[in-house]
N, C-alpha and C positions, 0 to 999 in steps of 0.2 A: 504494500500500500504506500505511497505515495504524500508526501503531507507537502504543502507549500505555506509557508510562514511567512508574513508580513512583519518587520521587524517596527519595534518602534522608532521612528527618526525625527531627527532634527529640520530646523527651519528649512536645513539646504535639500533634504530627500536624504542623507546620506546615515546608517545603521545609526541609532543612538548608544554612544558605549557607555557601559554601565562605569560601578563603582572601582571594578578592577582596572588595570591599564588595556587597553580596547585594541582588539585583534587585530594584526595588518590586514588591510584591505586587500583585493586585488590592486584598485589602485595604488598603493603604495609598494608593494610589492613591483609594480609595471616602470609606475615613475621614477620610482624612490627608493632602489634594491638593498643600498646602502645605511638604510635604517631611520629617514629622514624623511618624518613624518608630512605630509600631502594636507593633513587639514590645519594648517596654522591659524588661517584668519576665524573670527569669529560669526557666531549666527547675524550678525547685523551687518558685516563684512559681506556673507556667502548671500544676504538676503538685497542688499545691494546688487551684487556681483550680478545675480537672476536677475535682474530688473533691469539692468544693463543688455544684457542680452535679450531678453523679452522683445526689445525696442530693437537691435539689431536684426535682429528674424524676420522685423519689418520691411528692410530695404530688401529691395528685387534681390531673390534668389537665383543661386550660380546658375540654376538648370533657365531661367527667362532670362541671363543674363548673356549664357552661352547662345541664346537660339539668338539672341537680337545679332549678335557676332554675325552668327549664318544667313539670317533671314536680311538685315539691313546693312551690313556689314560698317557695324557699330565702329567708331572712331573710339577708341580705348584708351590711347595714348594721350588724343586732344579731353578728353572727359577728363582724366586723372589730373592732369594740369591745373584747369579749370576748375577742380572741388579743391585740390591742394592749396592754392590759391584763395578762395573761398574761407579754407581752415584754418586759414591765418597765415600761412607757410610758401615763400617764395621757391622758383625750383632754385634759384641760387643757395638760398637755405639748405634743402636738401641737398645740393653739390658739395657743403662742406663737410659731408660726412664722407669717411673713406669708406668706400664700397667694396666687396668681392661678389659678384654675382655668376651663378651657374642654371646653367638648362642643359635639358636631355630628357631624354626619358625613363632610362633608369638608373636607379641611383642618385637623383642630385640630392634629393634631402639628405641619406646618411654621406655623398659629399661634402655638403655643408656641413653639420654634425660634428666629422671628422675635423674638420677645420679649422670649426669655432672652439672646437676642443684644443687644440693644438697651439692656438694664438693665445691659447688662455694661459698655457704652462708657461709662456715667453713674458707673462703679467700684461699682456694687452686686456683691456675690461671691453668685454663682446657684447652685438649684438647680434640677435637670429631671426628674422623671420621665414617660415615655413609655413605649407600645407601640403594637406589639410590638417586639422588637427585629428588626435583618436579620439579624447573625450569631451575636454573643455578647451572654448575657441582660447582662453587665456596664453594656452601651448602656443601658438602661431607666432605669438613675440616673444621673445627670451635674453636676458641681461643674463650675463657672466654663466650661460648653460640652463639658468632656471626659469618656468613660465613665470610672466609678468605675474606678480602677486597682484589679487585680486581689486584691493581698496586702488589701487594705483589704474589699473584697467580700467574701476570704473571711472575713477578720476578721468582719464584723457578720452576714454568714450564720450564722455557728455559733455568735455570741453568740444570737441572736434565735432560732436552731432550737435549741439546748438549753434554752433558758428556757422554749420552748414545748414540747415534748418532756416534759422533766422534771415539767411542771404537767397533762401530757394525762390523759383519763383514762381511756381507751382507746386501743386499738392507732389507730382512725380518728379522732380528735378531735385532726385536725392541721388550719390553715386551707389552702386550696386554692392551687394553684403564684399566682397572681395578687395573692391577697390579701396571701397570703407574702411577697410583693415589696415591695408596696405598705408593709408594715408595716415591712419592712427599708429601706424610704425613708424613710419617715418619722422612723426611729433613725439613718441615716445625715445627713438634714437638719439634726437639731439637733444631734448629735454636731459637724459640721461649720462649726456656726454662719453660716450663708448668712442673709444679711441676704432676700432671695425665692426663694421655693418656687414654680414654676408646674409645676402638675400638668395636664397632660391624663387626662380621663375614660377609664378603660380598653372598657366599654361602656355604650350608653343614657347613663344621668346621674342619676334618681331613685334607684336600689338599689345604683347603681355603688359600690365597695365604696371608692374615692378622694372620696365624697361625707358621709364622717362627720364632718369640719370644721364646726362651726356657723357660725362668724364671719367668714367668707370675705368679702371688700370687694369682690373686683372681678374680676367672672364675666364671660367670654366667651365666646359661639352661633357656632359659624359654619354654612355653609352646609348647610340639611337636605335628604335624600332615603331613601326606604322602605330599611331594611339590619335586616340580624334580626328580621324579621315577626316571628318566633317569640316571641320574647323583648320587643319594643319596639311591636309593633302592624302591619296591613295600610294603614294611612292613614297622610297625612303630618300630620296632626294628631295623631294618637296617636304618634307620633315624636319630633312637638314636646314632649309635652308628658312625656315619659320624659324630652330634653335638658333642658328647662326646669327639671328636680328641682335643678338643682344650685343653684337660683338664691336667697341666704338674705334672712335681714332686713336692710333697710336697705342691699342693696349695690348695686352701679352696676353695671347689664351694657347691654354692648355686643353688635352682632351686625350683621351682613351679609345676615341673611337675607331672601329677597325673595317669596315668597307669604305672601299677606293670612292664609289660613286657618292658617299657622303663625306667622305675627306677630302673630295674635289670639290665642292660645295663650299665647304670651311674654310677651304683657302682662298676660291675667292672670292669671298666676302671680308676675308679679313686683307687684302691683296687691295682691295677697294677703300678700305679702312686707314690702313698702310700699317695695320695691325701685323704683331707676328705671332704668328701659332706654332708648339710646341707639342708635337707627341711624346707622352710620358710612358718613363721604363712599366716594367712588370712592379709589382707590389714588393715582391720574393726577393727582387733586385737587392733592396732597399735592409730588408731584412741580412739581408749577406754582409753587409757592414756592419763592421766594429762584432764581429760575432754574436750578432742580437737572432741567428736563426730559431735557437730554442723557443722565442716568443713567438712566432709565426703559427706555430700549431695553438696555442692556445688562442689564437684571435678571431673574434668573429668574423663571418665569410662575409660579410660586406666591408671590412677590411684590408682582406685579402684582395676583393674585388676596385676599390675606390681607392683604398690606400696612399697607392703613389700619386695620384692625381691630386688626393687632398693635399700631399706633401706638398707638392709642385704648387700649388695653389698659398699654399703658407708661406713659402719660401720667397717667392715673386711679392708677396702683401710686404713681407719684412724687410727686402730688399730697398723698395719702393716707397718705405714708410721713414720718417725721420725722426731724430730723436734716440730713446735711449732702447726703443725697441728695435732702432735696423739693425739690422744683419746681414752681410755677404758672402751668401750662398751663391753655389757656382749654380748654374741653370741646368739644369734635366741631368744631376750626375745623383747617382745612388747614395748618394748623403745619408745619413740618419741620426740627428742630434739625440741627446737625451731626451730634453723637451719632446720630440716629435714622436718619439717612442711612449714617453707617458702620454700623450695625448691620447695617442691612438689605442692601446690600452686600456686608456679611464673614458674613451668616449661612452657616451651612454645614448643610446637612441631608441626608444623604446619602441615598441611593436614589427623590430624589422629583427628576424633571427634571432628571437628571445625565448630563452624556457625559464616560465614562472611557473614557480610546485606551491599548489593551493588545493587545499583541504583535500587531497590527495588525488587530483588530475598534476598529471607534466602536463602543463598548457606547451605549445610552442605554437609561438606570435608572428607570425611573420605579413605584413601588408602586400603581399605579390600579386601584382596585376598584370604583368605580360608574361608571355610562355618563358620569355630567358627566364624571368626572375623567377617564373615559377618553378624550372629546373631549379637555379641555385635551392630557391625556400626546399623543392627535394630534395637536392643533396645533402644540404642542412639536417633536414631532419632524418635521414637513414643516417647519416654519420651519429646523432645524437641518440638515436634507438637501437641501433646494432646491438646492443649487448641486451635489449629490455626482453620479456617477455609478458609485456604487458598488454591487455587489447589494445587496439589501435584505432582510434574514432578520429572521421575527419567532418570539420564545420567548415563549411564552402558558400561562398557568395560572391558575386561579379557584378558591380553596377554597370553600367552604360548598358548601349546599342550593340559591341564589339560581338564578334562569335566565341564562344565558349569551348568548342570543340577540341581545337589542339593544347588548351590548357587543362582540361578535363583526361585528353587522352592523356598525358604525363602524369597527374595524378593515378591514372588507372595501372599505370604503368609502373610506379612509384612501388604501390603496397596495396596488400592483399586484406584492406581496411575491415574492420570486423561489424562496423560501422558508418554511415554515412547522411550528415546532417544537411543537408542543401535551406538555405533560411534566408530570410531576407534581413536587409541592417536594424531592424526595430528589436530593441530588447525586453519590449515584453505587450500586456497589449495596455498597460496604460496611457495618457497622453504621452507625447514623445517629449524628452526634456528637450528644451530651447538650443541648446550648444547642439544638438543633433538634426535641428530642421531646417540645416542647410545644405542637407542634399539634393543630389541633380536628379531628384526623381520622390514621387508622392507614394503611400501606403499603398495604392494600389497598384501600380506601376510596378512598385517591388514585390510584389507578391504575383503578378503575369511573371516577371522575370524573373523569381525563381522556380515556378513552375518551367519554365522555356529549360533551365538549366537542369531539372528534376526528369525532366522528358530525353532531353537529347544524350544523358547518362545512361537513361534506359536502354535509349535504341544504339548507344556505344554497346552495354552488355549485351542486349539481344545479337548483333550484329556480330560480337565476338562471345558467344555462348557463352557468359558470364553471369550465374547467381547476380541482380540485380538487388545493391544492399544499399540505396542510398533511400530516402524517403524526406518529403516537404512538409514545413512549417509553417505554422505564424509567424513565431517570433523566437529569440534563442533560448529565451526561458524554456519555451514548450519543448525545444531539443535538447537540453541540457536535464528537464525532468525526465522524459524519455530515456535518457543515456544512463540516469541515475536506476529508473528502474529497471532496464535490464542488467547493469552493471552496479548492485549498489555500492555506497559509498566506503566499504571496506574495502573495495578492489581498486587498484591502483589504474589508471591509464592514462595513454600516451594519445592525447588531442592536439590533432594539429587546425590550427585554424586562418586559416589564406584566402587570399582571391583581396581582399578590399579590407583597407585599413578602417574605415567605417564599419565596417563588421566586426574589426578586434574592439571597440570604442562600445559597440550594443552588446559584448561579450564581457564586459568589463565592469561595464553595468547591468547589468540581468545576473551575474555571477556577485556580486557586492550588495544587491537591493536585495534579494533574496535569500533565506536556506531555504536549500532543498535537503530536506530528510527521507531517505528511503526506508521502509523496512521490506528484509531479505525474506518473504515469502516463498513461499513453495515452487512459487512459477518463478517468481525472480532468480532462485536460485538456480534452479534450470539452464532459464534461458543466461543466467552468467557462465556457467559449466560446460555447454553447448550450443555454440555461436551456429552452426549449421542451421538449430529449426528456430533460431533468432532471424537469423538473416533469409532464411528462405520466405517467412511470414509477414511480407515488408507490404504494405499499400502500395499498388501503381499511384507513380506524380498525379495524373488525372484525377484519382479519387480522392487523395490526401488533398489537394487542390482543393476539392469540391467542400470537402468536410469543413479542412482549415477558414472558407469563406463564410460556409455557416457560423461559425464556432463567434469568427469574427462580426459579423454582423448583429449575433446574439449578444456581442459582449464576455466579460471573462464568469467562468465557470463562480 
């Protein structure tokens, strides 16, 4: 049987912990591995913080903000200007922040990451912005590695939205939830005095609205592959050459990228620029100096993978920067300071190649959206489960339009899953919290496409006469109950959970808002003993589809 408990909570939503010292969270465990506690601010802090967001959730969402792109072909550049402006904030203002900005497709967050990590060890005081966030939009801006603590967010949200507000000139002539952010970074950077700014491209790179900086010195590509046809092109050269927009005069970019017909793109655009581009060694290279090999196996694979690039990228900032932080590093030679070693080690990036052990699942986090990375997140995780014999349950989810298929086949391909969760990003079915309703896509929308993605696994297995073990959701609660009652919570398992970082974020919280308590019944115990007439007695996507819409239109149980 089955029990779902509603805890008592605080102002913010979050478990109320009692008398004793109060459990780690998942969150705190995700953000904060090193023992440093996630809820500092208080209830009139965290009940601010929501009210700040409430009111951001208002401005046009990414998903009507990406179609005006398509449908009008929105001027993003000239809008950013013009609200920054508006905000109080000249672009000369913003020019005298030192910049690092990167685009690509995979990899630039834990690029930056790396980075901002690494400048940190040199005593440079960082800033970050990135997206998306996993839980709270707070994550998206970061002083010295950490999210904008919240009283301060809300602080420069309501500076920035009433000076925009006040100057609109209609009810719509507000900028879109993204750019909004963007603007509120760049008030919060200089307010903050961070000696570097490295920005990750929100999308593409030519129109991206993080690309109104003229003077930027020292731009980083990482690796390309086809993502937003829509928006960025059907070739990987029309790909390139949207990343490539970021690239200005006279600055130094580096890149990892490795087809001719998109590295012929990058030159010349940077050729046009009068920019020089820089292809960076292997990672390994790096690691061969001063005898630092032994650290290379313990390092996470996007380490391995981004590494040298982030180096190259730290190295050209310190070069380039004056004062008592430059330094003359030779250009693309296998270097490896101390500094850059501790960086790279103590980076922390949460939901990308991470295994959090909570009330006894191995979660492993990984945000993988295209087929490469979703090889890597495989690799990753057979490397991390090799020795386990523990079941093996996989939670899967893919937003956008893109085909699912050949990510789905490498999954299939992966492991012989004893389990399989297909859900959409919603963590449970009550309202959605505000930091979460700025996805490019509504409740229903994510429930057609996870059914689309519940369907085309089946007709994988049918196709390759495969026991068909995956089955569709509501929400992650309902697949995390599910998993609890065939597996209950004395058995250990190894969850992997990929496709959309948005989906580690509803996993985070559906895992945090709730216990689930199982008792090990007769059948439970069973079906934990033998996964054959578990797996064999699965719902077709169709019917689960059909049920879950009921279930959902009825409300919760």
């Amino acid at each position: 049987m089955t029990k779902l408990q509603k805890p008592e909570c605080e102002s913010n939503g979050r478990p109320k912990a009692g008398d004793a010292q109060r459990e780690k969270s998942l969150r705190d465990l995700v953000f904060y591995p090193q023992g440093k506690n996630c809820e500092q601010e208080n209830d009139q802090d965290n009940a601010a913080y929501m009210a700040a967001i409430e009111v951001l959730t208002t401005l046009q969402p990414n998903k009507d903000s990406i179609r005006n792109s398509i449908d009008f072909k929105t001027n993003s550049i000239g809008l950013t200007k013009k609200y920054l402006f508006r905000s109080g904030l000249t672009l000369e203002d913003v020019e005298k922040l030192s910049i690092i900005h990167v685009s690509g497709t995979k990899g630039k967050g834990s690029t930056c990451a790396l980075v901002e990590s690494i400048l940190r060890q040199y005593g440079a005081r960082t800033g970050f912005f990135s997206s998306p966030h996993l839980q709270s939009t707070n994550e998206r801006i970061r002083i010295n590695g950490d999210p904008l603590v919240k009283p301060k967010f809300t602080h420069f949200f309501w500076q920035v939205y009433n000076r925009l507000k006040n100057s609109s000139e209609n009810h719509d002539d507000m900028p879109p939830f993204f750019m909004f952010l963007t603007i509120m970074g760049f008030h919060v950077f200089i307010a903050e005095r961070v000696d570097v700014v490295v920005v990750e491209v929100g999308l593409g790179g030519e129109k991206d609205c993080t690309n109104i900086v003229r003077n930027v010195k020292t731009i980083g590509i990482t690796s390309l592959a086809l993502e937003h046809t829509e928006l960025l092109g059907t070739t990987l050269p029309e790909v390139a050459w949207q990343k490539a927009g970021i690239i200005k005069p006279y600055a130094h970019v580096y890149t990892h990228v490795t087809q001719a017909e998109c590295l012929k793109i990058i030159y010349d655009r940077a050729a046009k620029q009068q920019a020089k581009v820089t292809e960076v060694l292997s990672t390994e290279a790096y690691f061969k100096y001063n005898h630092y090999s032994d650290f290379l196996d313990s390092c996470n694979d996007y380490i391995r993978l981004n590494g040298a690039l982030a180096i190259q990228l730290a190295y050209d900032w310190l070069r380039q920067t004056k004062g008592h932080l430059h330094r003359d590093y030779a250009v693309n030679e296998a270097q490896m300071s101390a500094e850059v070693l501790r960086g790279l080690t103590q980076t922390h990036w949460p939901g990308r190649c991470q295994l959090v052990s909570f009330k006894n699942l191995r979660l492993h986090l990984d945000g993988a959206h295209t087929v490469e990375s979703i090889r890597v997140c495989g690799d990753w995780f057979r490397k991390c489960t090799r020795q386990s014999q523990n079941p093996k349950i996989l939670v899967f989810n893919r937003t956008g339009n893109s085909d699912t298929t050949a990510m789905l086949l490498v999954l299939q391909q992966l492991c012989d899953f004893d389990m399989i969760c297909f859900v959409p990003n919603l963590a449970n079915r009550n309202p959605m919290d505000p930091n979460q309703t700025a996805l490019n896509c509504s409740t229903e929308e994510q429930l057609e496409r996870t059914q689309l993605i519940a369907r085309k696994w089946l007709e994988m297995c049918e196709a390759t006469n495969q026991p068909n073990r995956g089955r569709m959701y509501s929400t992650v609660l309902d697949a995390f109950i599910d998993v609890r009652t065939r597996y209950p919570t004395h058995i250990e398992l190894d969850v992997l959970i990929t496709g959309s970082i948005h989906l580690l974020g509803a996993v985070i919280t559906a895992l945090d808002d709730f216990n689930i308590e199982v008792q090990p019944t007769a059948a439970a115990a069973a079906t934990a003993t033998d996964t054959t007439t578990a797996t064999t007695a699965t719902t077709t996507p169709t019917a689960a589809t059909a049920a879950i819409k009921a279930a959902v239109s009825n409300g919760p149980n």
